[in-house]
C-alpha positions, -999 to 999 in steps of 0.1 A, spaced: 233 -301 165 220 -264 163 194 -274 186 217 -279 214 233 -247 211 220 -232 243 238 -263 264 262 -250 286 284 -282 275 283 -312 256 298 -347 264 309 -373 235 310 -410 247 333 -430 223 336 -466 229 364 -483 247 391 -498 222 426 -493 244 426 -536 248 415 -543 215 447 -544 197 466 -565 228 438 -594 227 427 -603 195 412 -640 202 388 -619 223 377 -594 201 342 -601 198 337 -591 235 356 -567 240 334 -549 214 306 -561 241 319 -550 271 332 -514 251 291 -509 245 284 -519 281 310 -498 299 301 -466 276 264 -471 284 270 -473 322 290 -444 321 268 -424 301 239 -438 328 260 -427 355 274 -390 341 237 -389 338 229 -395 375 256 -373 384 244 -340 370 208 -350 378 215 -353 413 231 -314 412 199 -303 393 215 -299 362 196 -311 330 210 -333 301 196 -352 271 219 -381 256 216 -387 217 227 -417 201 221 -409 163 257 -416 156 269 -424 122 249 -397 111 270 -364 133 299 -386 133 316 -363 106 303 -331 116 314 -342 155 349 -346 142 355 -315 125 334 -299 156 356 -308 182 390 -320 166 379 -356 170 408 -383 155 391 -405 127 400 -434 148 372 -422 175 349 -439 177 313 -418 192 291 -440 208 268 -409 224 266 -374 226 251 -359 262 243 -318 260 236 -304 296 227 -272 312 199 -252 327 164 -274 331 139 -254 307 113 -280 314 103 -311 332 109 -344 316 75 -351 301 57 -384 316 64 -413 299 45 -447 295 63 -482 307 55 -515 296 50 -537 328 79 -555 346 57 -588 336 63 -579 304 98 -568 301 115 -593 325 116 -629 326 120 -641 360 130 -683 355 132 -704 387 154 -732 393 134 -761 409 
């Protein structure tokens, strides 16, 4: 977490539990739909400062910080961090980064 020092902020993504407790039969995906929602949100925060130039990195190395982030930031035990985003000033350009082929990473099955 030293690393990140210079950030001019940092964002903690916990996971969505609010409807847990009312809807226990459907437990199982709400624990789905909590990692889905964080992850678009931490997609779209992303977009968001991106598009006004700002740069951000988004860690996910969670149990690990969990502790430190709680005694950090006054974090409840029951918080649950999902991601941690630092942002600020772009020191560099993102370097360029090698992609596996749509062919590869999508199956595309037609109905006949």
């Amino acid at each position: 977490m030293d690393g990140f020092a210079a950030a001019a902020g940092s964002i903690l993504f916990s996971r969505i539990s609010m409807l847990s407790s009312h809807y226990r039969s459907s437990l199982r995906p709400m624990r789905t739909i909590s990692r889905h929602s964080t992850a678009i949100a931490q997609y779209a925060v992303w977009l968001a400062l991106a598009e006004k130039g700002i740069g951000a990195n988004l860690q996910h190395y969670n149990p690990l910080i969990d502790e430190d982030i709680r005694t950090e930031w006054n974090v409840t035990p029951s918080w649950k961090l999902r991601a941690h985003m630092n942002f600020g000033a772009i020191l560099s350009p993102a370097s360029e980064k090698a992609f596996m082929g749509d062919e590869k990473r999508f199956i595309v099955a037609k109905q006949s």
